[in-house]
ZAMARGU-4260 file (C-alpha; in steps of 0.2 Angstrom, whole numbers, plus 5000, padded with zeros to 4 digits):
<rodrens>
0) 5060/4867/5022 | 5078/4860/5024 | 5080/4846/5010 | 5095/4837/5001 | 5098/4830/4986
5) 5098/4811/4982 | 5110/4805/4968 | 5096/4805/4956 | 5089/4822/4962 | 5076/4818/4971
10) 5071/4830/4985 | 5069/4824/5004 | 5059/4834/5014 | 5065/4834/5032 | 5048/4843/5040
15) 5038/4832/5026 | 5032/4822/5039 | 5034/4807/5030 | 5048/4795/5029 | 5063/4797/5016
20) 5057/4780/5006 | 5039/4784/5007 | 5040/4801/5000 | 5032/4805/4983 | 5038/4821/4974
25) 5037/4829/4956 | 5052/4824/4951 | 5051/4807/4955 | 5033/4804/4949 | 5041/4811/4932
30) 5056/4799/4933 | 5043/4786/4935 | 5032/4789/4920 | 5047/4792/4908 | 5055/4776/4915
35) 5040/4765/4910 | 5036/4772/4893 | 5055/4770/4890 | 5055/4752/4895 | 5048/4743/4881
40) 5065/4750/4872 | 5078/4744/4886 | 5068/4727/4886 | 5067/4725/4868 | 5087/4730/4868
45) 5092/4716/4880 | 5081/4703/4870 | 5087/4709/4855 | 5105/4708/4858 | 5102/4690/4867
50) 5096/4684/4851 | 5108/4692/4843 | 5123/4683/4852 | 5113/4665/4852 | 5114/4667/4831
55) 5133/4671/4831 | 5138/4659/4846 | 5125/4643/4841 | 5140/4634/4836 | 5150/4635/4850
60) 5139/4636/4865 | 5126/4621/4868 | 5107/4624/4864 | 5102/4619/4881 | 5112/4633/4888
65) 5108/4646/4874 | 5089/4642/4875 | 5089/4644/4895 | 5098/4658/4895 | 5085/4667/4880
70) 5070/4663/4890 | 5076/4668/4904 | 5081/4685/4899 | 5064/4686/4889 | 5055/4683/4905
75) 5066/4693/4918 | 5064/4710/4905 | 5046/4706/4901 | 5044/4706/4920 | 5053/4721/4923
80) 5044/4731/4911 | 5026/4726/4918 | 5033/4731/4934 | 5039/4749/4926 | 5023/4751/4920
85) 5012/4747/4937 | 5025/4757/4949 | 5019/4772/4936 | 5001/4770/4940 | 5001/4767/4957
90) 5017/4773/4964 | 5014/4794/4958 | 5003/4807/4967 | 5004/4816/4982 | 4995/4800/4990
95) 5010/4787/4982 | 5022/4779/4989 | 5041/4783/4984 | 5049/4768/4972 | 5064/4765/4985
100) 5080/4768/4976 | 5089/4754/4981 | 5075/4745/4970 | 5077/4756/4954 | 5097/4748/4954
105) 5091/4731/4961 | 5083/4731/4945 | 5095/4736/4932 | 5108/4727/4942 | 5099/4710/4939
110) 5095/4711/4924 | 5111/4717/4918 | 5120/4701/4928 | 5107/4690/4920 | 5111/4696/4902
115) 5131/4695/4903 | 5131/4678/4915 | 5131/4667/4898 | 5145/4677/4888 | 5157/4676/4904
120) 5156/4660/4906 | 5159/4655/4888 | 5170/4671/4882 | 5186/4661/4886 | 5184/4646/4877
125) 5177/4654/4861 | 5189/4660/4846 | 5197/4675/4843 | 5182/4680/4829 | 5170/4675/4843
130) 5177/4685/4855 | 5177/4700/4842 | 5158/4698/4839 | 5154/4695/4858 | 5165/4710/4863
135) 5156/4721/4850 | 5137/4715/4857 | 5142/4719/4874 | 5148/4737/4871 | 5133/4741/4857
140) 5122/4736/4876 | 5130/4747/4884 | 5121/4759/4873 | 5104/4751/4880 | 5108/4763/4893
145) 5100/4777/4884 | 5083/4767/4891 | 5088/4774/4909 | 5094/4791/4905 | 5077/4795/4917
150) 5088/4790/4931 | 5104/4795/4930 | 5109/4784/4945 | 5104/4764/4934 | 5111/4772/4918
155) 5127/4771/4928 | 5123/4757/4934 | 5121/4748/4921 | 5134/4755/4908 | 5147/4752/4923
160) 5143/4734/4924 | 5145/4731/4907 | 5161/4743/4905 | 5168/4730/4919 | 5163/4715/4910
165) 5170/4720/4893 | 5188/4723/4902 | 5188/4706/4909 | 5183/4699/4894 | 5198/4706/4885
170) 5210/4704/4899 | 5206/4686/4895 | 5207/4687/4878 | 5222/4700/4878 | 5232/4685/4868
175) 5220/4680/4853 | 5211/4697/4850 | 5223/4709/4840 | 5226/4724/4850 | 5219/4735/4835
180) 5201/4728/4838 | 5202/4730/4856 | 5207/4748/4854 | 5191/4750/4843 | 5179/4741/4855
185) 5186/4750/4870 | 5185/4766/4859 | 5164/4761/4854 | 5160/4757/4872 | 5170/4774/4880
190) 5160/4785/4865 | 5145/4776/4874 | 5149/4778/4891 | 5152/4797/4889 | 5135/4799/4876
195) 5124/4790/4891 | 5129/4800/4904 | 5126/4817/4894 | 5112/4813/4887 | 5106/4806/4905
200) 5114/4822/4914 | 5101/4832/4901 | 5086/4822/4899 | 5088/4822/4920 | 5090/4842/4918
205) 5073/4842/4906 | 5063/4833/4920 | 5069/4841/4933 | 5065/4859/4925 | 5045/4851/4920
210) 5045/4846/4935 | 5047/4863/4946 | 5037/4871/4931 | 5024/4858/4936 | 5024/4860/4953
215) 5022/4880/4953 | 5009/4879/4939 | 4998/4867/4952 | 5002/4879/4967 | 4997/4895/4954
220) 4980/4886/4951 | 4977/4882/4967 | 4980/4901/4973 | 4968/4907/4962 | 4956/4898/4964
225) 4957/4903/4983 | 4958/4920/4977 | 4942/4917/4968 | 4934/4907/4980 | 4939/4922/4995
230) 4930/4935/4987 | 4945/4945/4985 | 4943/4949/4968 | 4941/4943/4950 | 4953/4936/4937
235) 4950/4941/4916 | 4957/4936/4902 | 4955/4942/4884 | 4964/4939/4867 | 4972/4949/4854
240) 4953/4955/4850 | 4949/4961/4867 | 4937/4947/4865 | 4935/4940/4883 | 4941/4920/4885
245) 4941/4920/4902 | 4930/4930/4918 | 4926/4927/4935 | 4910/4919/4939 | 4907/4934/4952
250) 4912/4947/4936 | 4899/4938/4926 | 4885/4941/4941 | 4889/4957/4942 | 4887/4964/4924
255) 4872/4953/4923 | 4874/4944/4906 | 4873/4923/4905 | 4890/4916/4899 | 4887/4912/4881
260) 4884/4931/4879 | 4903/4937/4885 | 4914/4921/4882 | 4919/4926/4864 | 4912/4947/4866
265) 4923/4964/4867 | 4926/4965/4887 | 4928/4986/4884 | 4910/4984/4878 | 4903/4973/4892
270) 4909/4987/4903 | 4899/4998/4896 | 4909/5004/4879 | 4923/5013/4894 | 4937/5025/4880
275) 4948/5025/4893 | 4948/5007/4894 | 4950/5004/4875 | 4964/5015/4873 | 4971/5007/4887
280) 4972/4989/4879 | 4977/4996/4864 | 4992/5002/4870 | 4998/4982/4875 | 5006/4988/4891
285) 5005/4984/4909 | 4991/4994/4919 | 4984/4993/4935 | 4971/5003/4945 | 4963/5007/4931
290) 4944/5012/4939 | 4928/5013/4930 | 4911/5017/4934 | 4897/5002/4926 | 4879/5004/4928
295) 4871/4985/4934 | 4855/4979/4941 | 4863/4983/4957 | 4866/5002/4951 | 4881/5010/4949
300) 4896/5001/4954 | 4915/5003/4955 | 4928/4994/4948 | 4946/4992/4948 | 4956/4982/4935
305) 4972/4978/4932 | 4980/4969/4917 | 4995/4962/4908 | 4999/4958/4892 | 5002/4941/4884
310) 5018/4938/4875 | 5018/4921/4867 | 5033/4912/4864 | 5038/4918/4845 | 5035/4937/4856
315) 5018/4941/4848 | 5003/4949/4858 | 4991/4937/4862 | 4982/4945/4874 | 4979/4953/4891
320) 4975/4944/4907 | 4971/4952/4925 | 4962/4955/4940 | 4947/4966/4944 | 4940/4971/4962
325) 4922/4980/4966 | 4929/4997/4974 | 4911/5003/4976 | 4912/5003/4996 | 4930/5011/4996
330) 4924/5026/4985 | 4912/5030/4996 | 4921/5030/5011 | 4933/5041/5000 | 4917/5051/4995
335) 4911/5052/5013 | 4930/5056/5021 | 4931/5068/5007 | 4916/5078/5010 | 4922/5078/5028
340) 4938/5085/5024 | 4932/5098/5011 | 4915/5107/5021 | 4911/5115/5036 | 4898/5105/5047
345) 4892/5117/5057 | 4885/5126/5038 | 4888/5116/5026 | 4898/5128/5016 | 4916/5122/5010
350) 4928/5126/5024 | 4945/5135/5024 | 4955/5123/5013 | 4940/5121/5002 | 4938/5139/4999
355) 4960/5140/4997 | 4959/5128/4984 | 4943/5137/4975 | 4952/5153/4975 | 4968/5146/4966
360) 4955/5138/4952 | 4946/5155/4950 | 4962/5164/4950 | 4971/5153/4938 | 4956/5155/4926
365) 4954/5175/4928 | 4973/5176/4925 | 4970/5167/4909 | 4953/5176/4901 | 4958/5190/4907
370) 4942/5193/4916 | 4946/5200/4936 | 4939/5189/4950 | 4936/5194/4968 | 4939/5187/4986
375) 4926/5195/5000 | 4931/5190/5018 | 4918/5193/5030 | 4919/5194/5050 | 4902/5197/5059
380) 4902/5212/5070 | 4895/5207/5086 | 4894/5188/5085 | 4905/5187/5100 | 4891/5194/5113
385) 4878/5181/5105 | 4890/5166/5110 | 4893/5174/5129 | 4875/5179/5132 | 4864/5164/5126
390) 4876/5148/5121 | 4884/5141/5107 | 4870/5133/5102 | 4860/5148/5099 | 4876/5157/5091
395) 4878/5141/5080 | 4861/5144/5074 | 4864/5161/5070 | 4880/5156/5060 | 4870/5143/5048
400) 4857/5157/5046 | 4870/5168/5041 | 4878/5155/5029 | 4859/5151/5020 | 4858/5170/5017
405) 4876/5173/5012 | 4873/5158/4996 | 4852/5168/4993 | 4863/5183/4988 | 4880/5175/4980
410) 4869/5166/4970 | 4879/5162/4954 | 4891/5175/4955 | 4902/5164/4965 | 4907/5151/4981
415) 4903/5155/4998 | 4913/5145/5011 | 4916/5148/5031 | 4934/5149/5037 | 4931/5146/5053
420) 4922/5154/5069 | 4911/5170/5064 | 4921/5171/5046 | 4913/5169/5031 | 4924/5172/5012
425) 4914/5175/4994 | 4925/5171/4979 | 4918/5177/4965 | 4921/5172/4948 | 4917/5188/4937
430) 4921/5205/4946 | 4925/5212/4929 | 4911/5224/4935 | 4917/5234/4953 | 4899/5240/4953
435) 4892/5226/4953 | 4902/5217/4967 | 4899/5234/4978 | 4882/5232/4976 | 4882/5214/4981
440) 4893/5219/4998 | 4879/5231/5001 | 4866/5219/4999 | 4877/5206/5010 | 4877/5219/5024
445) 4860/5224/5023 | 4854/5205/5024 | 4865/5200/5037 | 4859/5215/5046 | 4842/5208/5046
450) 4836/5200/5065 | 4838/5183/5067 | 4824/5174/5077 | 4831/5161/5088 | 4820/5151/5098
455) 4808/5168/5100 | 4824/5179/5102 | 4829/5191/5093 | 4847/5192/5089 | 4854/5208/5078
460) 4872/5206/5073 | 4883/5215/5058 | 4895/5211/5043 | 4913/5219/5042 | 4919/5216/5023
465) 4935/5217/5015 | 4937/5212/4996 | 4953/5209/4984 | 4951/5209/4966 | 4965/5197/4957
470) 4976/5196/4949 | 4976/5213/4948 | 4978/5215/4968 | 4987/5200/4971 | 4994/5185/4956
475) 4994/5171/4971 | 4980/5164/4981 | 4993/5170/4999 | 4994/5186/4989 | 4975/5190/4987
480) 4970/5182/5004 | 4980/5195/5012 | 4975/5209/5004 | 4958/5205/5007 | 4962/5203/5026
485) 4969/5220/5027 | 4954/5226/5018 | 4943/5218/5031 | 4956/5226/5045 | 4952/5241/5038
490) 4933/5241/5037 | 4933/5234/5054 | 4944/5252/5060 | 4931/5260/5050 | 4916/5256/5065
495) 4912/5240/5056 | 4898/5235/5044 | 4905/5242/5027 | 4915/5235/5015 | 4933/5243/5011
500) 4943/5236/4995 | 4960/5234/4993 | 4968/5249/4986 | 4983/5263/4985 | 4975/5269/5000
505) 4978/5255/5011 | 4996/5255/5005 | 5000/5259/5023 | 4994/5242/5029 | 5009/5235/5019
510) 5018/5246/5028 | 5013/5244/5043 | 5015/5225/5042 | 5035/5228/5036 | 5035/5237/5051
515) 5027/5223/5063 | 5041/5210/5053 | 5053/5223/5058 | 5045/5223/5076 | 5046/5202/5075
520) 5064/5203/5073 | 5065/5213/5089 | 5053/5203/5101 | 5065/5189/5096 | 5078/5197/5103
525) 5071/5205/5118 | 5061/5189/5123 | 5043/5197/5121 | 5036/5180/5119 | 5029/5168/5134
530) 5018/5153/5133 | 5000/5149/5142 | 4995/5132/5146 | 4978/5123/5144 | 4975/5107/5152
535) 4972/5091/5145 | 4962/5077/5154 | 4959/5060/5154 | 4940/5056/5148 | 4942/5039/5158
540) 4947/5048/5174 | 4948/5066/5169 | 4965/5067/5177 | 4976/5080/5170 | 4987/5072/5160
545) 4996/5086/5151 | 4995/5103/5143 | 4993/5111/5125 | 5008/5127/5127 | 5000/5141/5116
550) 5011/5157/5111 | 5008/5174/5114 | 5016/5192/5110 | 5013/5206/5120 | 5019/5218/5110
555) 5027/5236/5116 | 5012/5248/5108 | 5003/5233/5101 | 4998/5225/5115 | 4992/5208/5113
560) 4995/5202/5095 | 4986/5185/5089 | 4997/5172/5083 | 4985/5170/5067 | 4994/5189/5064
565) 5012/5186/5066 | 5013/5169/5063 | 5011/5168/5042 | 5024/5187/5044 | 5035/5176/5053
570) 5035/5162/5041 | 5036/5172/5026 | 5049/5182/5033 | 5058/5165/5039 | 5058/5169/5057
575) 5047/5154/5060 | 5061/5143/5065 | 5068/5155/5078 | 5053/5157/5085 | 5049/5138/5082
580) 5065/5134/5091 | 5061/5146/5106 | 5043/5138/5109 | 5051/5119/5109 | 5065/5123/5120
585) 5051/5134/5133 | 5041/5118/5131 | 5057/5106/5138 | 5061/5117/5148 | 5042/5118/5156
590) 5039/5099/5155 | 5056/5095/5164 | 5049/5105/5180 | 5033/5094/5181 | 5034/5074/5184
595) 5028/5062/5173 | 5017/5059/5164 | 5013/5076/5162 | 5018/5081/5142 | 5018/5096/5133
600) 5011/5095/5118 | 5018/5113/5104 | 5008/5118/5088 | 5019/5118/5074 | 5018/5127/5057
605) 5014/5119/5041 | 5031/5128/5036 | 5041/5125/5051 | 5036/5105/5052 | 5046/5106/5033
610) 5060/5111/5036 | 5075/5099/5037 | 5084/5103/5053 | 5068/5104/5065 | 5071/5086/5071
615) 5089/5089/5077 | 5084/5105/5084 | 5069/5094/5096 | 5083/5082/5097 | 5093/5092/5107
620) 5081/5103/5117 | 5077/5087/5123 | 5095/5082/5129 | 5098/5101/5135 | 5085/5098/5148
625) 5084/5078/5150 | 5067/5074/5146 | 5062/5061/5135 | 5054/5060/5118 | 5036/5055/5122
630) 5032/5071/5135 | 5032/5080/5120 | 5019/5084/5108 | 5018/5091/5092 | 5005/5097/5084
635) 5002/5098/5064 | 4987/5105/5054 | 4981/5096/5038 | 4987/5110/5030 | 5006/5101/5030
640) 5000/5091/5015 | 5000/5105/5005 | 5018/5104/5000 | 5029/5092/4997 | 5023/5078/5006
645) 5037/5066/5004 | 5050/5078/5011 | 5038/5082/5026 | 5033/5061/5028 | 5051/5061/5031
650) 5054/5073/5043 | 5038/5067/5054 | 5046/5048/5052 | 5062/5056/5061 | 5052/5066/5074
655) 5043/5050/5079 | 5059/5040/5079 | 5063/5052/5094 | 5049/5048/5103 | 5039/5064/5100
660) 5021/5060/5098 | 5013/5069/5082 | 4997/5076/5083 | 4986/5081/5068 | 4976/5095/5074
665) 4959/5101/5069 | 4955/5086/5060 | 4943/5088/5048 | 4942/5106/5044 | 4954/5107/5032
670) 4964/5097/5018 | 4960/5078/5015 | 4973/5068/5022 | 4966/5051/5025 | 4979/5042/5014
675) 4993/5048/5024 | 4985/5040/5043 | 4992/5025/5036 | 5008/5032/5038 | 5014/5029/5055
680) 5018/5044/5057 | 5002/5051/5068 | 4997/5044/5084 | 4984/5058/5088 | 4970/5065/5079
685) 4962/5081/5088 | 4943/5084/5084 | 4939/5103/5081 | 4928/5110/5092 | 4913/5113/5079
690) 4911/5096/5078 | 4910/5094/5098 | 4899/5108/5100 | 4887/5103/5086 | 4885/5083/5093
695) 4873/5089/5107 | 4858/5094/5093 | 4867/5086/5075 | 4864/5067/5073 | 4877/5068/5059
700) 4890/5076/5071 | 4887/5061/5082 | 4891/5051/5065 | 4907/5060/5062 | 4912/5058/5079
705) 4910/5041/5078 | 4919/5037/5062 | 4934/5049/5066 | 4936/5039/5082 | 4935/5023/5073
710) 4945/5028/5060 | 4959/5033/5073 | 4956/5016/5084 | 4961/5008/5069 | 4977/5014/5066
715) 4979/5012/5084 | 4980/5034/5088 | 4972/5041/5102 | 4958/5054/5100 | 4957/5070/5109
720) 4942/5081/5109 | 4943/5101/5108 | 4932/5113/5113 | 4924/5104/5126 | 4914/5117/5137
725) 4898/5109/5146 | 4897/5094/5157 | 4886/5086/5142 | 4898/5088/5129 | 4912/5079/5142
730) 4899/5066/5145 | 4897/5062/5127 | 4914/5064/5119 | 4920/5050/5133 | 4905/5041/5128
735) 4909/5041/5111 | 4925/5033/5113 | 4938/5049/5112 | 4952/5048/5126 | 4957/5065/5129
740) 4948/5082/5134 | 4953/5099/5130 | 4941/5115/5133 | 4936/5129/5146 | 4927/5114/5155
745) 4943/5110/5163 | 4952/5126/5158 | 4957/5140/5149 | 4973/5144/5145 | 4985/5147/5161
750) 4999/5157/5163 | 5015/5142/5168 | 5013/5149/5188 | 4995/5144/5188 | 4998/5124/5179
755) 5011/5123/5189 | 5000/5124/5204 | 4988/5112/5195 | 5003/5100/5192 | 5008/5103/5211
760) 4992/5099/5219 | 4988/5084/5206 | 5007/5077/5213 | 5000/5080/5230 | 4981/5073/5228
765) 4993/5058/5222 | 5004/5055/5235
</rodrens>
């Protein structure tokens, strides 16, 4: 709001919507109340002094005259201050109308002409000891200005008049009064002048400051009590005791006492006798998001305080005040999110990222007892054939009925968790004994062994295990893991269905992965890497809107070599940039052959997505081969999270400021990252296949679904659905709400001659 300042410092509010004299304000209603209980003491000054100069002038001035003049100054000040008083009742408030200003001087002015009308007309006729006296009355009411010091504006008025009509005065007199007493008069009514207006600059400065402390104090209350009367949360307030002086009416609901039995009671004990709390307030610092569990006639609930400490004006604690919110919905949708994030649907075991971070807890505790722990990684033999001759869901079913026997046999040796597809892991949390985890591997393969009746088939399938024992095998979780899975790559070159353990033995597998790191290096070099394309549709129109480039290695005497094999070699090895680097430019390259909108969407590794210079190296593949930043894709696992986030928030900030669309893939399955959606950072979120698959025969799949692409709707991502292989699982993931397809429904991968084709005869069904 534009406002200026009126001598006296009143505000005017230009977009007030009231006129400039009409306009009450907190400054002015101040002004107003002071002036009226100081306008007994101006009006009794002016009398006083009246009288004063009748009793020293009654022999020189006629009665008639004196007594007219008295009365009429009694009755003009009397007036006056009845006014003063009134304009204080009626004229204040947001619904009063402004005391104009021209009035506030008016009145001051008059009076003040009133008072001095008698000694100017007689001060030339009197005596020189007269003259004296009269001069010395006039200057000691100049002091009455001190009764307008309220308004800065009449104290000058006034004091000004009577400054002017002391100078005539001794002009006039200049010949009879000596110049010693003028100097001394002058001298009293200068002291005056300059002690009115400081005092008026100050006693203007003090209501100006209670003013605006007013005025924010009123708009304070007012918040909180919206804040209070919203629902948003609650507002507390105890003393130096803890002892509660103030609470929310809907806190006092919610722990379910009357009012008389917590006004004046320990708040750490009407929460339930909460330590943490306690210690908290003892500390007399700032807090917030401090949560607490409390148990109420409505159950358990969830809270959230936060607090500061009262310092009172000699600096003494006084206190702690606050707010509080019921968090109870919240942590369960952080309860519900979390559970998603942490366990496999299809089982119900903990997934990969559940079982990583089990494994580091074992580890670090077997690293400090001293007491070995185990990791078994299990891949079923045969599971593959059960898929392709009677359907997922059959193979599904066979996968949950592995998962119930794999926890029968675990028991409470350890944790069972499925790491995705037909692999299963077993940590175990006292191998102290090799026996005795040998004999559990045997029982393992012997009940997975066991027929499964499936809808009145019987299915036979097999365990392949392979088992590290840390920290003697490996000190890190990475470490152990992958001696594990070159135990299980052993046992399955053994003819499957027995149990090889990490050893000396299987020191040629270390080896032999130097040798395939050796073997990266070259397929760098000589180009042995190519990309496949799988289509991606549009649910609404299941138009092919782009294509998810996957990479391959085809590998002299290897042969084909999965990138779950080379990739973690190449990051550890740091080739993953290179490699990194090759796929994005192949991508560009690709995408700038195809017309829009076709994209190209990349995986990217959790390492590779942290390193600094990735965004300058998309940056300028994308200027090498002209094609702008939102045809390409990149794809992140939850996995990213693991490191340091604020580094790798940063680098996917600059990615998106490119243009390149961030996907975060297999969302779900792995670590919890639903505080970093809010980001801005993501605008896709990929649902793994396990969910898609399950949604046909799983109610709580259908559930999931739902909430992931609510969840994505609201921070305004799209949804893509993997895995998508039947007519019905299309039909409902596009009935569900998700916006993009992706599976052997539409597609398997495709080598870049065959989607080009697709991309060719889309451009011509278009034209």
């Amino acid at each position: 709001m534009v406002s200026a300042k009126l001598p006296d410092g009143a505000s005017v509010g230009a977009a007030s919507g009231v006129r400039d004299d009409q306009a009450s304000t907190p400054l002015r209603d101040v002004q107003l109340i002071s002036r009226a209980q100081l306008a007994p003491f101006f009006a009794g000054a002016n009398i006083l002094a009246a009288l004063l100069f009748a009793t020293s002038m009654h022999s020189s001035v006629s009665l008639a005259m004196m007594g007219g003049w008295i009365l009429t100054i009694i009755g003009v000040n009397a007036a006056f201050m009845m006014l003063a008083r009134r304009q204080a009742i009626t004229h204040i408030g947001r619904s009063g109308k402004r005391v104009p200003h021209w009035l506030l001087l008016s009145d001051v002015a008059l009076r003040a002409a009133i008072w001095l009308s008698l000694p100017m007309m007689t001060f030339g006729s009197l005596g020189a000891s007269d003259q004296i006296i009269a001069a010395s009355i006039i200057s000691g009411l100049g002091v009455a200005a001190l009764g307008l010091v309220v308004v800065p504006a009449a104290a000058m008025t006034w004091i000004t008049v009577f400054v002017t009509a002391l100078c005539v005065n001794l002009i006039v007199a200049r010949n009879q009064v000596p110049f010693e007493h003028m100097v001394s008069i002058v001298f009293i009514i200068g002291v005056a002048m300059g002690g009115v207006m400081t005092v008026a600059r100050w006693a203007f400065h003090q209501l100006k400051t209670n003013a605006d402390v007013g005025s924010q104090s009123e708009s304070a209350s007012l918040l909180l009590q919206e804040y209070e009367k919203r629902g948003v949360g609650w507002l507390w307030q105890v003393d130096d005791d803890n002892r509660v002086t103030y609470l929310s009416s809907r806190m006092v609901a919610l722990i379910g006492k009357p009012s008389s039995a917590i006004i004046g009671h320990a708040l750490p004990a009407l929460l339930g006798g909460q330590k943490e709390f306690g210690d908290v307030l003892l500390e007399k610092k700032p807090f917030q998001n401090l949560e607490m569990q409390l148990d109420t006639a409505r159950g358990g609930r969830w809270i959230s305080l936060a607090g500061d400490p009262i310092i009172d004006h000699a600096g003494r604690f006084a206190g702690y005040r606050g707010v509080g919110s019921d968090i109870t919905e919240v942590r369960q949708q952080q309860e519900r999110l979390t559970h998603l994030a942490n366990v496999d649907v299809l089982s119900g075991l903990p997934n990969r990222g559940r079982v990583r971070q089990l494994a580091g807890e074992v580890l670090r505790q077997a690293t400090a007892s001293n007491v070995p722990c185990a990791i078994m990684f299990l891949d079923l033999d045969g599971f593959k054939p059960v898929n392709d001759t009677f359907g997922h869901p059959k193979g599904d079913a066979v996968l949950q009925a592995v998962a119930k026997r794999l926890v029968d046999e675990v028991g409470d040796m350890g944790h069972v968790g499925r790491m995705g597809g037909d692999e299963f892991a077993i940590i175990i949390k006292d191998a102290q004994s090799r026996k005795g985890v040998e004999a559990l591997a045997t029982r393992i393969i012997n009940s997975v062994g066991e027929p499964y009746m499936i809808d009145q088939i019987e299915i036979r399938i097999g365990v392949s295990i392979g088992c590290a024992f840390g920290p003697i095998d490996g000190a890190t979780v990475d470490d152990l893991i992958l001696k594990a899975d070159l135990a299980l790559y052993e046992a399955k070159n053994a003819g499957r269905g027995v149990a090889k353990y990490f050893s000396s033995e299987l020191q040629s597998e270390q080896e032999d992965r130097v040798r395939l790191e050796s073997d990266l290096r070259a397929a760098i070099a000589s180009k042995q890497f190519h990309l496949l394309y799988q289509p991606l549709v549009s649910a609404k129109d299941q138009k092919l809107i782009g294509f998810e480039a996957l990479i391959r290695w085809n590998h002299p005497t290897r042969g084909l070599v999965p990138p779950p094999v080379f990739i973690p070699i190449a990051e550890e090895c740091g080739l993953m940039m290179e490699i990194g680097q090759w796929v994005i430019e192949e991508a560009c390259r690709t995408v700038a052959n195809w017309p829009e909108p076709i994209t190209v969407a990349v995986n990217v590794s959790p390492k590779q997505i942290q390193m600094p210079s990735l965004p300058q190296l998309v940056s300028q593949a994308l200027a090498r081969h002209k094609v702008p930043g939102n045809r390409l894709e990149l794809e992140v696992t939850e996995g990213i999270f693991l490191g340091n986030n604020s580094a790798t928030l940063d680098i996917m900030q600059r990615l998106r400021q490119l243009g390149v669309g961030i996907a975060l893939d297999d969302f779900g399955t792995g670590y919890s990252s639903i505080g970093y959606l809010n980001k801005a950072v993501f605008h896709k979120l990929k649902i793994d296949g396990s969910f898609v698959r399950e949604a046909g025969t799983r109610e709580e799949n259908v559930a999931i679904i739902k909430s992931i692409v609510q969840l994505a709707k609201s921070f305004r991502m799209s949804v893509t659905a993997e895995g998508v292989e039947t007519a019905e699982d299309f039909e409902r993931m596009r009935d569900l709400g998700v916006d993009t397809i992706q599976g052997y429904l539409f597609g398997r991968p495709l080598s870049y001659e065959r989607a080009n084709q697709m991309v060719m005869g889309m451009s011509r069904k278009s034209a």
